[in-house]
C-alpha positions as CSV (number, residue, x, y, z in Angstrom):
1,X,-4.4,-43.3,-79.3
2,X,-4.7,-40.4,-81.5
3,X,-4.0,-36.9,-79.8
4,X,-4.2,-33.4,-81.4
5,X,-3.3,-30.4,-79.3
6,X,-4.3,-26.8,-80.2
7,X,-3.7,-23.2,-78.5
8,X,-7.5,-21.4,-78.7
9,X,-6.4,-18.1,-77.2
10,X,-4.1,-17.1,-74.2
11,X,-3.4,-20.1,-71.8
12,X,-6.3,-22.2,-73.0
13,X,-5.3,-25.1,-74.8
14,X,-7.8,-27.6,-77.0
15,X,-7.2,-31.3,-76.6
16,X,-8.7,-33.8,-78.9
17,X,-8.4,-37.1,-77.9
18,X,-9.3,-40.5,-80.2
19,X,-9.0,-43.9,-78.0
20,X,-9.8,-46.8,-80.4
21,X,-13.2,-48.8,-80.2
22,X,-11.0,-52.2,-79.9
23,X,-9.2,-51.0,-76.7
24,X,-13.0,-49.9,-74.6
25,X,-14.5,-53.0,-76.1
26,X,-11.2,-55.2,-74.4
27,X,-11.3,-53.2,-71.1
28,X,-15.7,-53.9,-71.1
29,X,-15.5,-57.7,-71.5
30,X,-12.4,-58.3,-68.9
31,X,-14.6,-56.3,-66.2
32,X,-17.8,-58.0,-67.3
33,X,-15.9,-61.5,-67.1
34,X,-14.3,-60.8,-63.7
35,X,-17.6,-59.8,-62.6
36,X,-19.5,-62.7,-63.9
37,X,-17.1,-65.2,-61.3
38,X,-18.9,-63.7,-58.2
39,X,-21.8,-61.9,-59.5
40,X,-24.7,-63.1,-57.3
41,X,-27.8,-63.2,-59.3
42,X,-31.2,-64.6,-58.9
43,X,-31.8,-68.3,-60.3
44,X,-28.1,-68.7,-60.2
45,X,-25.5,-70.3,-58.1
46,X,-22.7,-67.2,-57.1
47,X,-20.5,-67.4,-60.1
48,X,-22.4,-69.3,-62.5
49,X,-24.7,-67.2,-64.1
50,X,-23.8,-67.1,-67.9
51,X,-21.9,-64.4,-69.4
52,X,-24.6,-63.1,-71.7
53,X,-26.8,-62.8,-68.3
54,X,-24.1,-60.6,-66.8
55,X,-23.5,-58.3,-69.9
56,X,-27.3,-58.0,-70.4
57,X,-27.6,-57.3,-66.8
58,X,-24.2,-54.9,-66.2
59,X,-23.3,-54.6,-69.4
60,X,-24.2,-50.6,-70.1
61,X,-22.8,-49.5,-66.2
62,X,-19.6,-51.6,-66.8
63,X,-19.1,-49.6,-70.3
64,X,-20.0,-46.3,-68.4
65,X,-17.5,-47.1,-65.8
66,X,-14.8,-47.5,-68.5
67,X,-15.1,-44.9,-70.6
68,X,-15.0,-42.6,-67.2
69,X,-11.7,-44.4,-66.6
70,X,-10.4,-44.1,-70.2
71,X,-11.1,-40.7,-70.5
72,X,-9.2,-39.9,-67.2
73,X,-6.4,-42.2,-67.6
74,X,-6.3,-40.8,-72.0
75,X,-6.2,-37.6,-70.7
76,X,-3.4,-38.1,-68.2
77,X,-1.2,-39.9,-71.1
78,X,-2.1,-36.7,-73.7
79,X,-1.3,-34.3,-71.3
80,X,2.4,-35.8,-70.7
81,X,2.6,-36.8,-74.3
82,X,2.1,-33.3,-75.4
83,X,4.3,-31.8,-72.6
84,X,1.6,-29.4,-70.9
85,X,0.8,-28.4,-67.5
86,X,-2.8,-27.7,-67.5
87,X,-3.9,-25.4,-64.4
88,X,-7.0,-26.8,-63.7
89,X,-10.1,-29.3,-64.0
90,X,-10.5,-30.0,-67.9
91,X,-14.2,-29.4,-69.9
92,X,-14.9,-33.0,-71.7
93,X,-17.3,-33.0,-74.2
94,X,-17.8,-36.4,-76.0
95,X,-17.7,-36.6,-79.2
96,X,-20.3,-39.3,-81.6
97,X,-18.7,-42.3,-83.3
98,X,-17.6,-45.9,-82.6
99,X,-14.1,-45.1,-80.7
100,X,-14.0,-43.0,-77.8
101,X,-13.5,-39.3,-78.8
102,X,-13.5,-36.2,-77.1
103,X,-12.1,-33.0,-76.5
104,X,-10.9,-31.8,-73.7
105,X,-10.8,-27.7,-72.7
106,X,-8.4,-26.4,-70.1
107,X,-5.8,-23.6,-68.7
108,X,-2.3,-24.4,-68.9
109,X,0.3,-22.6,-66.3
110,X,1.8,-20.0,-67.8
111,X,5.8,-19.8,-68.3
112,X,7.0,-17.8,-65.3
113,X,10.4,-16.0,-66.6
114,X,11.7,-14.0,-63.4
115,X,12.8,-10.6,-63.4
116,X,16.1,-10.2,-61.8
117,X,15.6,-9.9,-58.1
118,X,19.0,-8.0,-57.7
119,X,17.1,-5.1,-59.4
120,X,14.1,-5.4,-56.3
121,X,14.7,-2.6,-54.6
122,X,13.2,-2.4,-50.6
123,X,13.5,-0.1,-47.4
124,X,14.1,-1.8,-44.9
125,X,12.6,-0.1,-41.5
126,X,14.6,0.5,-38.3
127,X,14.4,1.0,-34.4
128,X,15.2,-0.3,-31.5
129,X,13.5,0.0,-28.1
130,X,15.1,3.0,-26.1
131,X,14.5,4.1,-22.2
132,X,11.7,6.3,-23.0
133,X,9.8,3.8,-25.0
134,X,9.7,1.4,-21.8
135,X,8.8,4.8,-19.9
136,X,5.9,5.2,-21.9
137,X,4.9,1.6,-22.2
138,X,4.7,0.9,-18.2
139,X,2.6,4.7,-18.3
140,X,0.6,2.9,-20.1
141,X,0.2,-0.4,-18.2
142,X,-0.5,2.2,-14.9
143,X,-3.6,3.4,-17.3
144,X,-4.2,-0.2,-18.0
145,X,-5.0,-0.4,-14.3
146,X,-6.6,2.8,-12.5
147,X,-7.9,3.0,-8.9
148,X,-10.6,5.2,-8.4
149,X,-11.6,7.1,-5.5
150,X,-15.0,8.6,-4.0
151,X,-15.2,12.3,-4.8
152,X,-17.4,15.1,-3.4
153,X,-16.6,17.2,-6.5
154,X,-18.3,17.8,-9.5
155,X,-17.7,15.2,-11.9
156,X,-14.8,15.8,-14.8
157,X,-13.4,13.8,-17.7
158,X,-11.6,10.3,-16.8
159,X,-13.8,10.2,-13.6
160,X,-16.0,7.2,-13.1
161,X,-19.6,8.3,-12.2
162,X,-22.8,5.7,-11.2
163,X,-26.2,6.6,-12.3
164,X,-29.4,5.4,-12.4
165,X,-31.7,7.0,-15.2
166,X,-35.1,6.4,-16.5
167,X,-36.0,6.8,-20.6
168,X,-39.1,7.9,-22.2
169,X,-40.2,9.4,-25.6
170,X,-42.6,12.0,-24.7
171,X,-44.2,10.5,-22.0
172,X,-44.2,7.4,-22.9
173,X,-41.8,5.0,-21.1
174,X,-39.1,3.2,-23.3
175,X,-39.3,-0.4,-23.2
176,X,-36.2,-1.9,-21.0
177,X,-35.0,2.1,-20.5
178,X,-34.3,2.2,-17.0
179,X,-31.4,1.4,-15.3
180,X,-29.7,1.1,-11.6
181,X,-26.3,2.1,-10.5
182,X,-25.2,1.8,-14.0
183,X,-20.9,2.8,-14.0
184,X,-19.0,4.3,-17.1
185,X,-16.1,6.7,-17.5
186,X,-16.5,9.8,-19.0
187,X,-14.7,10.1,-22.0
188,X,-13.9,6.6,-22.3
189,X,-17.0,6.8,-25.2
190,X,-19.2,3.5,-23.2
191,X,-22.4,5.3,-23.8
192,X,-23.9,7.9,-25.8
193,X,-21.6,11.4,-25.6
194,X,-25.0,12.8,-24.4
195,X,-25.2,10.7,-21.2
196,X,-21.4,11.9,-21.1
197,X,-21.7,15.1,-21.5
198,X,-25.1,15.0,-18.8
199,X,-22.9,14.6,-15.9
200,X,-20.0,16.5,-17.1
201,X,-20.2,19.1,-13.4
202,X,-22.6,17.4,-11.6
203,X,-22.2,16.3,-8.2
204,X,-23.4,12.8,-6.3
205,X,-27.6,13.9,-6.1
206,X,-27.6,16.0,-8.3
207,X,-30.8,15.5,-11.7
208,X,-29.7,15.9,-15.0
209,X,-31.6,15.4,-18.3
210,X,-30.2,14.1,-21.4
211,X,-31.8,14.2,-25.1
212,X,-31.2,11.9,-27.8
213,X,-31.8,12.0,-31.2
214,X,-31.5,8.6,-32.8
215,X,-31.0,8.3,-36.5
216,X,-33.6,6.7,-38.7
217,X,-31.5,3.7,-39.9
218,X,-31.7,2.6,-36.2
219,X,-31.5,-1.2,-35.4
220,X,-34.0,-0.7,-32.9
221,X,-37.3,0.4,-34.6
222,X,-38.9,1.7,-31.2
223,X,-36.1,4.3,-31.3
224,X,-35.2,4.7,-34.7
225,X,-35.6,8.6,-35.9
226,X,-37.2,9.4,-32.3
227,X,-36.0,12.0,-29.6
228,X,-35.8,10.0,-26.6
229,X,-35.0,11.7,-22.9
230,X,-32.6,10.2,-20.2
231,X,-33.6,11.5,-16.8
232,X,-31.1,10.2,-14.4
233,X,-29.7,10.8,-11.1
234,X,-25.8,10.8,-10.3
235,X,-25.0,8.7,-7.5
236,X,-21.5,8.7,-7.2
237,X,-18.1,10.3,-8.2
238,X,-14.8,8.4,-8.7
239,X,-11.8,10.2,-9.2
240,X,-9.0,8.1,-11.3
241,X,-5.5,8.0,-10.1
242,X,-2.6,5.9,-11.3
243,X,-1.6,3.0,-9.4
244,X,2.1,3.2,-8.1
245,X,4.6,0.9,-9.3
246,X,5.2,-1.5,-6.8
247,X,5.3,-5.4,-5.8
248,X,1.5,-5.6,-6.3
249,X,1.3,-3.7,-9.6
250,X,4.4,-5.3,-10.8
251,X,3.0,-8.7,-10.0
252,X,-0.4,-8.2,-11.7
253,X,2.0,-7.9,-15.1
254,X,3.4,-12.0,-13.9
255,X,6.7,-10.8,-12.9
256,X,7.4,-12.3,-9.3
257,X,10.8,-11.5,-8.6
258,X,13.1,-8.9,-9.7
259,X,11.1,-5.4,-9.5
260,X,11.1,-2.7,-11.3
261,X,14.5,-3.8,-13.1
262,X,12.9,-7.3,-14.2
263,X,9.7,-5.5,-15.2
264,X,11.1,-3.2,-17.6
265,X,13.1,-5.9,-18.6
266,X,9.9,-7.9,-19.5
267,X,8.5,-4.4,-21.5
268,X,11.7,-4.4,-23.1
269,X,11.9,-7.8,-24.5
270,X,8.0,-7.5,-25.6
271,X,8.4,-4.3,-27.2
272,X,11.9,-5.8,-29.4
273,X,9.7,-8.4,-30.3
274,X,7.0,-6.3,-31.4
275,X,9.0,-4.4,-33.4
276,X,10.9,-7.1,-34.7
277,X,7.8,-8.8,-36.0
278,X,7.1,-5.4,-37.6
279,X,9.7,-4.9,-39.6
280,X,10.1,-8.1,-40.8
281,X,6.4,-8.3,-41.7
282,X,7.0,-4.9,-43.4
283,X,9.8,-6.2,-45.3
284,X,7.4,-9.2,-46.4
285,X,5.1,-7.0,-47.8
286,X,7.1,-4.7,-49.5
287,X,9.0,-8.0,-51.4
288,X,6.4,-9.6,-52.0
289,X,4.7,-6.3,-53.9
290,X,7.8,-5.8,-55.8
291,X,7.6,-9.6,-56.8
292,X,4.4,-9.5,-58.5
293,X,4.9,-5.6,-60.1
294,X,8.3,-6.7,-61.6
295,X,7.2,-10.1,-62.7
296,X,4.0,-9.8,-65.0
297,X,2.4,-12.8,-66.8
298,X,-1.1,-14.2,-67.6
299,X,-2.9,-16.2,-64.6
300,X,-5.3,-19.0,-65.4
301,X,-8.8,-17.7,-65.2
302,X,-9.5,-21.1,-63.4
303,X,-6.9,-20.9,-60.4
304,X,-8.3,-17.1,-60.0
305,X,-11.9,-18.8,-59.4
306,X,-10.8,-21.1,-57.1
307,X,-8.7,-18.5,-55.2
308,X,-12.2,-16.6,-55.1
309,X,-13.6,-19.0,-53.5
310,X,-11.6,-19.6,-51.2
311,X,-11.7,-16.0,-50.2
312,X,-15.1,-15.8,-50.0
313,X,-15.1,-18.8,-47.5
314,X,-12.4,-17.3,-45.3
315,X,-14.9,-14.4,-45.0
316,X,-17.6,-16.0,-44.1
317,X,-16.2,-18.2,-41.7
318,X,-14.9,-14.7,-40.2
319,X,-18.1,-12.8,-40.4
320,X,-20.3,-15.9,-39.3
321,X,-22.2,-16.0,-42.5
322,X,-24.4,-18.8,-42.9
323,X,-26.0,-17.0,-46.6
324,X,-24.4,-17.2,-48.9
325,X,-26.2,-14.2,-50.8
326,X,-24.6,-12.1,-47.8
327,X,-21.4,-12.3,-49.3
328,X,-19.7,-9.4,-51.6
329,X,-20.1,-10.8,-54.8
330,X,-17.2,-12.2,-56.9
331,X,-15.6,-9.4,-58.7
332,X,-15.0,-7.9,-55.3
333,X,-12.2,-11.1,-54.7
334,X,-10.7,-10.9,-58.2
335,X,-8.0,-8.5,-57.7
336,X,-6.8,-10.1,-54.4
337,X,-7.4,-13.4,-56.4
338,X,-5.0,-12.5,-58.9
339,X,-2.5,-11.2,-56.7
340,X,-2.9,-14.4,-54.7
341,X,-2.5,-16.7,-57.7
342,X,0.3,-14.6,-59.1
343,X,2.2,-14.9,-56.2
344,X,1.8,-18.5,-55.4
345,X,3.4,-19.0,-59.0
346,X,6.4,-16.5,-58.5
347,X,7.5,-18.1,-55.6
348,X,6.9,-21.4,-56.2
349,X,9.3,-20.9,-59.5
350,X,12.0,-19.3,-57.3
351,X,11.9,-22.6,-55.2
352,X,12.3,-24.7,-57.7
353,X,15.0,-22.5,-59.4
354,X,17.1,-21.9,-56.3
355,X,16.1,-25.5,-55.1
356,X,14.7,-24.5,-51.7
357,X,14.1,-26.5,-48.9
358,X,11.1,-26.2,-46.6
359,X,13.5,-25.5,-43.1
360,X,12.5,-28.4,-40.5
361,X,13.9,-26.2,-37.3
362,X,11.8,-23.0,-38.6
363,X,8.5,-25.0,-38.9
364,X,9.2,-26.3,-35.4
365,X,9.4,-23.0,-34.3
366,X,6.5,-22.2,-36.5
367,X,4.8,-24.6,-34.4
368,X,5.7,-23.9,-31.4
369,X,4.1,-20.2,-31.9
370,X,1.1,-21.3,-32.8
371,X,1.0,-23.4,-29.8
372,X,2.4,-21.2,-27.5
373,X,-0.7,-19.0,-27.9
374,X,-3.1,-21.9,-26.3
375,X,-3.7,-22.6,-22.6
376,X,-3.2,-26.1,-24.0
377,X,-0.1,-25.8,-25.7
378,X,0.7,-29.2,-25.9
379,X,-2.7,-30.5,-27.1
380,X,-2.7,-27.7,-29.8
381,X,0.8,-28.9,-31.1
382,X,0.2,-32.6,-31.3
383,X,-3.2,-31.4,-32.7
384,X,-1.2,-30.1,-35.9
385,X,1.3,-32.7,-36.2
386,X,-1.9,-35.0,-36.4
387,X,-3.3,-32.5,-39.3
388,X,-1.6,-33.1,-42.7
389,X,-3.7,-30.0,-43.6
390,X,-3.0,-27.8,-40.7
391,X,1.3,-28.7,-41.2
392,X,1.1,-27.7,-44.7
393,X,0.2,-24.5,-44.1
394,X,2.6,-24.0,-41.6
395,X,5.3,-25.4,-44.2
396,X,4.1,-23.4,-46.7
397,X,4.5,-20.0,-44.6
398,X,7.7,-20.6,-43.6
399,X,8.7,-21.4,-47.3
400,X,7.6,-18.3,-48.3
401,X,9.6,-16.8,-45.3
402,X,12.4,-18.4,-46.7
403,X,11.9,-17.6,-50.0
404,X,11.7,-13.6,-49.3
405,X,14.6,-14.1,-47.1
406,X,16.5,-15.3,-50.2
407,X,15.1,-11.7,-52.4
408,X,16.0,-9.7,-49.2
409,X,19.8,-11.0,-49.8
410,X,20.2,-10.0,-53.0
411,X,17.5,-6.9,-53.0
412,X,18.7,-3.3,-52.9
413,X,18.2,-2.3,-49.2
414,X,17.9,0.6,-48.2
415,X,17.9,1.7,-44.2
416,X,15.0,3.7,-43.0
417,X,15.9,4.7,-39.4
418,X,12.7,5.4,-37.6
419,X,11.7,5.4,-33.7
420,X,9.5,3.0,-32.1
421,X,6.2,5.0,-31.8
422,X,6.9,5.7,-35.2
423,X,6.9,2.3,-36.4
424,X,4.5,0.5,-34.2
425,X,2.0,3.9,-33.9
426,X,2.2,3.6,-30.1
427,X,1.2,6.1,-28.3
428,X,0.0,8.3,-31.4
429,X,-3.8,7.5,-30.4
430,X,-3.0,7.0,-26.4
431,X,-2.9,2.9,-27.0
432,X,-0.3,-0.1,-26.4
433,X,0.4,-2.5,-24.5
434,X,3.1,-4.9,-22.7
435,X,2.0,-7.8,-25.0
């Protein structure tokens, strides 16, 4: 077998590959004679029917099948003979002649030379959960959980108020417009701020009139670029107070026993591991950025496709899209692509280098996070373990864990004391939670 190997620009490399006539001719009559002992043909007992029948009859699919073989099994034999790693699907074009030539047109993976790691520089966040955090936190579980209480005063912000109202543009009634003892919270932005702002000082039977003017790029074509008028009554006032914290507001959080101590010691432990989670997923990010700045090399144009691909799937599987003309085109994903690719390369190089094991214990807990997040925890996990797919990916992450555990060791950290709120944004736009 005759193999020439040439560099046509970049990563692309040109194979030519020249398999001699002799060796498809041998490989066409042992199939053809293997076939012709239980080839079942008409006028013929099973096996008997002579073998210039058979090559007459299978003679031009048997040759098709082995040149498809030969070219995939040459190609496999250049590719190691010539030392090259190509990075994706190869072009074949035939070439004319008695043997079996061709050339074949691929990508090969680049040479990844890393930069020093010790030179990585990364701020590390840091925080820790203090007595006021947990204040805040179970102020905001109380919000999480108002009571509200008839009123006979005018109606004010945070109150809950029940209407019934009737719609029309002009005179003319709006389709499905009407509704009865219809409940929202003003300034909790539920309905149009003009409803809101309609039975902002009104009392329980009091009339109020609300106009609307709805944009032309309306969903709704009845309404769209019309001035539509909300003539409702208000039929009750709620006033919102905080619930106390007590057994029954304590309990509504699942903590059964232990009070106010064990409830803050719930918020505690939540909000550590929130935070937790945080920094390590900013310390993630901020590796793996420094990875692919320090560390620049040519990515196969056909690994960035694929990665495309793959991103435009993920979206549409998250949007629901069922078109794909509905998707952002491809040059949107090429960037991320890149990035994606890029990555993938650096850190597969530094687990190879520093010979890396994927951690059994941490893809158990890996695991066990996943599940813990189902009703059916247990079905979920033996779910995975049943999923060659589904475990890879959950190796995979935790190798990458590992490996930017590995650049965080030898990185220059730097501390960046912070606060909680800080960090995590709680509180900054009156939101958070107990987890």
């Amino acid at each position: 077998m005759q193999v020439s190997l040439t560099t046509t620009g970049g990563l692309e490399r040109r194979l030519e590959v020249a398999v001699p006539g002799d060796r498809v001719t041998t490989e066409v009559e042992s199939r053809l004679k293997q076939l012709s002992r239980t080839a079942r043909l008409k006028g013929f007992r099973p096996g008997k029917a002579p073998y210039a029948v058979i090559q007459k009859q299978f003679g031009d699919q048997v040759r098709s099948e082995v040149m498809s073989d030969l070219i995939r099994t040459s190609y496999a034999e250049a590719v190691n003979q010539e030392k090259v790693n190509p990075a994706g699907s190869p072009r074949i074009e035939l070439q004319p002649g008695g043997d079996l030539k061709y050339t074949a047109t691929f990508e090969v993976l680049p040479e990844v030379k890393l930069a020093p790691v010790e030179e990585i520089a990364v701020e590390r966040p840091s925080a820790r959960v203090e007595e006021s955090d947990i204040d805040a936190m179970v102020e905001s579980m109380r919000k999480q959980r108002p009571v509200f209480n008839v009123v006979e005063r005018a109606a004010q912000d945070t109150d809950r108020v029940t209407i019934d109202y009737t719609s029309r543009v002009g005179d003319t009634p709006l389709k499905d417009g009407e509704g009865k003892d219809v409940s929202f919270i003003i300034g909790a932005g539920r309905v149009m701020k003009e409803l809101e702002d309609a039975v902002k000082g009104a009392k329980a039977g009091d009339t109020r009139s609300a106009t609307v003017d709805f944009p032309a790029e309306h969903p709704n074509k009845e309404l769209a670029g019309q001035k539509a008028v909300f003539d409702l009554t208000l039929k009750q006032v709620e006033e919102q107070v905080l619930p106390e914290v007590n057994d029954e507001f304590i309990a509504a959080f699942g903590v059964k026993e232990g009070g106010v101590e064990a409830l803050r010691t719930e918020v505690r432990q939540s909000m550590t591991r929130e935070l937790d989670d945080l920094i390590r997923n900013r310390l993630r990010t901020q590796v793996l950025e420094a990875l692919y700045t320090a560390n620049k090399f040519d990515v196969p144009k056909a690994l960035i496709e694929e990665q495309i691909q793959q991103l435009q799937l993920d979206m549409a599987r998250r949007a629901n899209i069922t078109d794909p003309k509905q998707l952002p085109p491809a040059s949107t994903f090429e960037e991320s692509a890149r990035r994606r690719v890029a990555l993938g390369l650096i850190l597969g190089e530094i687990v190879k280098n520093e010979n890396i094991k994927v951690d059994r214990e941490r893809v158990q807990t890996r695991l066990n996070d996943v599940a813990a997040a189902y009703p059916n925890a247990d079905e979920v996990r033996r779910a995975y373990l049943q999923n060659a797919d589904a475990m890879r990916q959950i190796e995979s992450a935790v190798l990458e864990d590992q490996v930017v555990d590995w650049v965080v060791a030898k990185a220059k950290i730097t501390e960046k004391p912070g606060t909680f709120s800080e960090l995590t944004g709680f509180g900054q736009n009156q939101a958070g939670s107990a987890g």
